[in-house]
N, C-alpha and C positions, 0 to 999 in steps of 0.2 A: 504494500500500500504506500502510495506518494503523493507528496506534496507540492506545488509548485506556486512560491507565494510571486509576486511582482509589485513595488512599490514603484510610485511616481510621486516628483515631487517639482514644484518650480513656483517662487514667488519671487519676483524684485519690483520695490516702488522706490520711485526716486524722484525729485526733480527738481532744477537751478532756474534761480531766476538771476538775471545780470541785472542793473540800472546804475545809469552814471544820475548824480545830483549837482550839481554847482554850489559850492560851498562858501565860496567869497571869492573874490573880485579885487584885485586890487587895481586903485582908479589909471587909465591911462594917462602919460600925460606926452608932451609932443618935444622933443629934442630938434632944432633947426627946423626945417622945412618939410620934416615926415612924420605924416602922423595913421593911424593904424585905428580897425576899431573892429576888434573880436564878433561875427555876427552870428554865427553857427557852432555849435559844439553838440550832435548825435548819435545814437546809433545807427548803424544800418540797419535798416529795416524791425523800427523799433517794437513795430507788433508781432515780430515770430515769436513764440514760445521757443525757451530753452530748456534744454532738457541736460542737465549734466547724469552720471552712470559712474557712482564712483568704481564699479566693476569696470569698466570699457576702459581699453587702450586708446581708444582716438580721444579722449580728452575734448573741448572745448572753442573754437575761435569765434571771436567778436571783433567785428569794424567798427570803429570810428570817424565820422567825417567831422572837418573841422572847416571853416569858410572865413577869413578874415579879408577887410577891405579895406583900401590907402583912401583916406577922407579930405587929406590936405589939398587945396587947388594950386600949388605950386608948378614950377617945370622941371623944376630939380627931379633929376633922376635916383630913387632912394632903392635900398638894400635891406634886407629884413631877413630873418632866424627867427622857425619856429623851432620850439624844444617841446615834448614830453617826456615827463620822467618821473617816476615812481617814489614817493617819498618815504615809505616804509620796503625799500629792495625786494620790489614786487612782491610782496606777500600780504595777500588779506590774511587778515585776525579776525577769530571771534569774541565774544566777550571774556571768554577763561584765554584769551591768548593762545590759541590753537592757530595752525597755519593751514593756510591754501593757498600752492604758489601758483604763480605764473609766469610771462614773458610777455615783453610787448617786443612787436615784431612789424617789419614794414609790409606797404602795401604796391604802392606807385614806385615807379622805376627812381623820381628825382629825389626821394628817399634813403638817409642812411642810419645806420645803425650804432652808435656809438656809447660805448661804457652801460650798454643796458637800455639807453632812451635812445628815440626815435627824433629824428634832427631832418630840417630840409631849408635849403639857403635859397630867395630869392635877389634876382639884381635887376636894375632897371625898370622898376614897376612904375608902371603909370597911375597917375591921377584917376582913382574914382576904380581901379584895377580888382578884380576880386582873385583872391590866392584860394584854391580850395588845398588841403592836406589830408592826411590819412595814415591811419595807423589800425594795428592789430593788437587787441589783447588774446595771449596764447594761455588757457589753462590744461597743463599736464593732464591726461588719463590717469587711471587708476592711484588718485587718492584717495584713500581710507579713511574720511574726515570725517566727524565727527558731527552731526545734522547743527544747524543754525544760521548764524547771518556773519556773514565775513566781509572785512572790508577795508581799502587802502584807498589813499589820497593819492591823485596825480595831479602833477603840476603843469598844465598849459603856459608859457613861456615865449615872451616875442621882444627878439631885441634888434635894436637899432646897428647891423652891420656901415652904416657912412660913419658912426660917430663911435667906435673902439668897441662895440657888444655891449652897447649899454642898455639896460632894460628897462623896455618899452612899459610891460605889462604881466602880471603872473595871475593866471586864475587859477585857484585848486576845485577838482573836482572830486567826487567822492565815487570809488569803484565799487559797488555792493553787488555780493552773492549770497542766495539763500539755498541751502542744500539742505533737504529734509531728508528723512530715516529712509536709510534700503539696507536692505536684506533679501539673501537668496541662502537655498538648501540644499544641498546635493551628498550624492555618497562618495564614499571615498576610494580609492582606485579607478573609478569611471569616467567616460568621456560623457556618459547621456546623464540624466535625468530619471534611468529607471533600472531597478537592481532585482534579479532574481535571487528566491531562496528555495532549496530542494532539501526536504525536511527527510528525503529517504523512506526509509522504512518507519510507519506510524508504529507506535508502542506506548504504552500507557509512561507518563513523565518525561518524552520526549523532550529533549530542549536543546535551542543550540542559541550561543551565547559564548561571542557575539556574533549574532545574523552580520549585516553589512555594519559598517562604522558612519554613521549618517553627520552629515561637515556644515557645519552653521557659523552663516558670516554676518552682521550684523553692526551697524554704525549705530545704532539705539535697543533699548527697551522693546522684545518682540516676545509673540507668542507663536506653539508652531501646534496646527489644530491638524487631527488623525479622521481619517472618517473611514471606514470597512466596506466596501462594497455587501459583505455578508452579515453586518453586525458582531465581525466579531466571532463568526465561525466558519471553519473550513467545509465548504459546501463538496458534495459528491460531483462526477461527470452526468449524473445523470438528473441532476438541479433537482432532486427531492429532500427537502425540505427535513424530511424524518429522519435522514442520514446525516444530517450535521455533525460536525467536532468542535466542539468549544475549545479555544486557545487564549493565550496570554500575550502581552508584550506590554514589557517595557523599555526607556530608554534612559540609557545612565542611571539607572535604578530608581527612574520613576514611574509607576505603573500606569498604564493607559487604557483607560477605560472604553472600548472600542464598538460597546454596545449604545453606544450615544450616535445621537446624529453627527456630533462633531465635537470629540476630547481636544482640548485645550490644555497646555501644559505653559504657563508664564514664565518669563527669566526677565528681572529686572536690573539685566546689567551688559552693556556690548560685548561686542567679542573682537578678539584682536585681527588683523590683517589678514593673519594667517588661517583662521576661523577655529570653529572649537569642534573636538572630536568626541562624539557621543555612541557608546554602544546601544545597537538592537538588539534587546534580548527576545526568544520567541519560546511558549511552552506550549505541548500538550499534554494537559493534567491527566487525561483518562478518553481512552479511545475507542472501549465497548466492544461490544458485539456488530460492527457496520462491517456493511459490504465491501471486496476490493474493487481498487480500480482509482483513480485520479482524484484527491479536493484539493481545493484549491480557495483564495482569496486573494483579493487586490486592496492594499492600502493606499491609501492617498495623504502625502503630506506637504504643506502649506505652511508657510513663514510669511507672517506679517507684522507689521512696528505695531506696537499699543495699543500706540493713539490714532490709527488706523481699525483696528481687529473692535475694538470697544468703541 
């Protein structure tokens, strides 16, 4: 008599939200016959939804367009530098001081890259001339961060190249990302999502222990809910009802009550990068008098944050 259990499992929620803020201003003012006046500072395309994946490799890119315009009615031909640049060395904080890094990176060819910030020189601008500029913030894949709001100050920068780099004007803007809880579940040795168990030969006390080693990865507070296809008993091949086998399982030695629509098991504490490794244990207390031939059941298990699940 055999058994052939199969678990599935697959939860991950996640999702980033970017937004730059303007934070202050400091006033322009006009050096000889050039004068400049900040008109644009946005995202591209400010209404996509982001989605950051602290699981994913590809990580995050956001545009920035910038628009500034020479106001002075002179004929003097002037010279101007824009600068951004990071004033916490690209790395948003959250409130306990956790990091999420980044890079700023170019976009347009007259763009360069210098010590980290993003730098572009104009010469000869005309009266009434609009400069547009452009830059990238780059957030790494796969960081392990920790859900909340994170955030660094960039500093928008325009100086006056006719008269020794002297500064025109600095606005800081505020970089804000919000990363809420994800979590995913998987087994451990596996490329998929689903792990067979072959309990062999049924016999009264049967157990094996541990079944698969089930791998939980979680940036917050999750719960991971069980549901049975069979309630909780190993059905015959021939789906009569009368022939059932009651079984057990637990994980990490806490029992899972499988006769529910949906056991819930809470841990109110993340798990490291690496994720945490949990034994399945599986029994059959007592196997009676049933017919041979094939049972079988299907577990289903599910990871989700807290304050998601409730």
């Amino acid at each position: 008599m055999k058994i052939f259990m199969v678990k599935t499992a697959h939860y991950c929620l996640f999702s980033f939200l970017l937004t730059i803020i303007f934070l202050m201003s400091q006033s322009l003012f006009a050096l000889g016959q050039c004068e400049y006046r900040i008109e644009r500072v946005e995202q591209a395309d400010p209404s996509a939804a982001l989605l950051y994946d602290v699981f994913s490799r590809d990580g995050l890119v956001k545009r920035f367009n910038i628009e500034v315009r020479r106001v002075d009615e002179s004929e003097e031909q002037c010279a101007l530098q824009l600068r951004v640049r990071s004033e916490g060395a690209t790395r948003m904080k959250n409130s306990i001081s956790q990091e999420l890094n980044y890079r700023l990176a170019l976009v347009i060819e007259q763009t360069q890259l210098q010590d980290g910030s993003v730098l572009m020189q104009f010469h000869d601008v005309a009266y009434y001339e609009l400069i547009k500029f452009a830059y990238q913030i780059l957030i790494s894949g796969e960081q392990f961060v920790a859900p909340g709001i994170y955030q660094d100050t960039l500093l928008l920068e325009l100086f006056d190249k006719n008269n020794g780099d002297v500064l025109l004007e600095r606005r800081r803007m505020v970089v804000s990302a919000e990363v809420e809880s994800a979590a995913r579940v998987s087994f451990a040795g596996t490329l998929g999502r689903e792990q067979s168990v072959d309990f062999g030969e049924l016999v009264d006390g049967k157990k094996i222990s541990p079944a698969p080693l089930v791998v939980i990865q979680s940036t917050g507070n999750y719960g991971l809910s069980f549901s049975s296809e069979h309630k909780g008993v190993l059905r015959h091949q021939g789906n009569k009802e009368k022939w059932d086998i009651p079984y057990r399982a637990s994980l990490g030695g806490r029992v899972i009550d499988l006769r529910q629509e949906k056991a819930v098991l809470k841990t109110i504490e993340p798990t490291k990068s690496s994720g945490l490794y949990l034994p399945l244990s599986l029994e059959v207390p007592v196997v009676g008098d049933k017919p041979p031939g094939t049972y079988s059941d299907v577990i289903h298990v599910v990871i989700t944050p807290l304050e998601i699940l409730f």
